[in-house]
N, C-alpha and C positions, 0 to 999 in steps of 0.2 A: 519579514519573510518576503514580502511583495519587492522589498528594491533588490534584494538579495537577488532572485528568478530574474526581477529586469537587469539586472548589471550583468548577468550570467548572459542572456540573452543576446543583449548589445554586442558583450565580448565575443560572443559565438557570428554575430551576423557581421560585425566589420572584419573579424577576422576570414569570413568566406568572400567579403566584397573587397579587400586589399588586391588581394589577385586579377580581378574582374577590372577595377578601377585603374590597372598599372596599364594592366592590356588596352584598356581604352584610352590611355595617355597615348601609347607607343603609337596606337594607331592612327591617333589624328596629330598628331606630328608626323609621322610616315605620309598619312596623307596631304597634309599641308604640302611638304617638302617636296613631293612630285605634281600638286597641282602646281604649283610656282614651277617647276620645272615644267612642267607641259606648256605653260603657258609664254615662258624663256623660249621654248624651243620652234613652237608656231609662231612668235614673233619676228624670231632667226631666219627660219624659214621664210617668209614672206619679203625681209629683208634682202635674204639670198637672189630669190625671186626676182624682185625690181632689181637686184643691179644686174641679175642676170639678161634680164631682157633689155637693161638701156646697153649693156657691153655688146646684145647682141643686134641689137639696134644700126648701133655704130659699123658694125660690121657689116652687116647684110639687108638693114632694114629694117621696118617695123614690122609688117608682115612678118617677114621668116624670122624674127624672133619672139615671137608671140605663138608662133607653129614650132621655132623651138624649145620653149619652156612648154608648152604645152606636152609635145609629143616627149618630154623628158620624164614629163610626172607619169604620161600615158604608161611607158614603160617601165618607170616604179613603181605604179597601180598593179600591172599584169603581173609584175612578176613578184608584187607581194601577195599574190591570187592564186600565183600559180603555185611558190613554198605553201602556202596558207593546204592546199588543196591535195599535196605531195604530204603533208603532215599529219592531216586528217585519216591517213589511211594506215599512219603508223603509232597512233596512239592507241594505247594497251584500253579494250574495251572492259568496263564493267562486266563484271559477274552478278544475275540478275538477286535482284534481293532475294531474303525468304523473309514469308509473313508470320508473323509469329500464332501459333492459335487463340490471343488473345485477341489479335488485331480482326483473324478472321470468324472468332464470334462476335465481334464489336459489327462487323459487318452484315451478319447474317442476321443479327438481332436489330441492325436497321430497318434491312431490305422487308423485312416480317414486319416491323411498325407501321415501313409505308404500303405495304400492303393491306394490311391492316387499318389505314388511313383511307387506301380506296377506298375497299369494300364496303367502310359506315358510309362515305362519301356520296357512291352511288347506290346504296339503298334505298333508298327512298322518293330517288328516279325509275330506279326496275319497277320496284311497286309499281306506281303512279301508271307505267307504261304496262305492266301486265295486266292490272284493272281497266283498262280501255283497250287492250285485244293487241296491242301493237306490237307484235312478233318480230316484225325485222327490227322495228326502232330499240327495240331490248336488244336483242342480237347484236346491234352495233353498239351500243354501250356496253355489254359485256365482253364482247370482242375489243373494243378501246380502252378498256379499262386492264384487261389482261395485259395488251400489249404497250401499257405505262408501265408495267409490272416489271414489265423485261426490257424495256428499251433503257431505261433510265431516265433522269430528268432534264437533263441537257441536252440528250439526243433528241427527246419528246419536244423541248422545245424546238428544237430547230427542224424536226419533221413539221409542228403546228407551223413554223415563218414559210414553211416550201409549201405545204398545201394552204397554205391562204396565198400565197401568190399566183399556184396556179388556178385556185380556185376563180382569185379574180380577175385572172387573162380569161378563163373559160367563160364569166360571165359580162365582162366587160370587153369584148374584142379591140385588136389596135383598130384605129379607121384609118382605111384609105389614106395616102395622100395624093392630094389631087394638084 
């Protein structure tokens, strides 16, 4: 019965991986095929380049052909900038997703763990702070501890990198230079 369920098994999984495995052939021969051609093609380029500038050499100089292979690409640059920029304005924008209700009780059932995370977190600082009177010191940890709540974690950290920076311009001043 046991090889029976394995051979069943087998036959079910490479027949879902044929597909997968064809696509990833196609793809790294497509890929191959155009890195070799990228690589053809900035070599052409470069090639182009020097005889451009010894032909333009011959003509006018080395100077003004090095100002004009330069100002050549200059204006291929700009004006793949400027389609590049003309185009941006004409592509069909996405339609904002929708989140499915699953997705956004996955979410709310986070944000409530890590709240829930504080609050064990700093309990036993409020104690500690309410048994020796210190009213504002509590105050600021219940008030920073909210405002983790809502900010997020990434925002929180990068509020913690700004107030320690300012904190220590405030207590280490630039000096003087003399």
């Amino acid at each position: 019965m046991t090889d029976f369920v394995t051979h069943q098994a087998r036959r079910v999984i490479s027949g879902a991986l044929a597909p997968v495995e064809a696509a990833g052939a196609r793809f790294i021969g497509t890929a191959g095929i155009a890195g070799v051609a990228t690589v053809c093609l900035i070599a052409a380029l470069i090639f182009l380049s020097i005889a451009l500038d010894l032909w333009l050499a011959q003509l006018a100089g080395p100077v003004v052909a090095a100002l004009g292979a330069a100002g050549l690409y200059l204006a291929a640059g700009v004006l793949c900038l400027v389609l590049l920029r003309m185009q941006g304005g004409k592509t069909p924008k996405k339609a904002p997703q929708r989140q499915s209700a699953a997705a956004k009780a996955e979410r709310s059932e986070s944000a409530s763990d890590l709240s829930t995370n504080i609050e064990e977190t700093i309990a036993p600082f409020v104690a500690i702070l309410q048994q020796s009177g210190l009213k504002r010191e509590e105050l600021a940890v219940r008030l920073a501890a909210e405002a983790s709540k809502q900010i997020g974690p990434l925002a929180l950290v990068g509020l913690a990198l700004v107030a320690g920076y300012l904190g220590e311009r405030a207590l280490n001043p630039p000096k003087a230079s003399e």
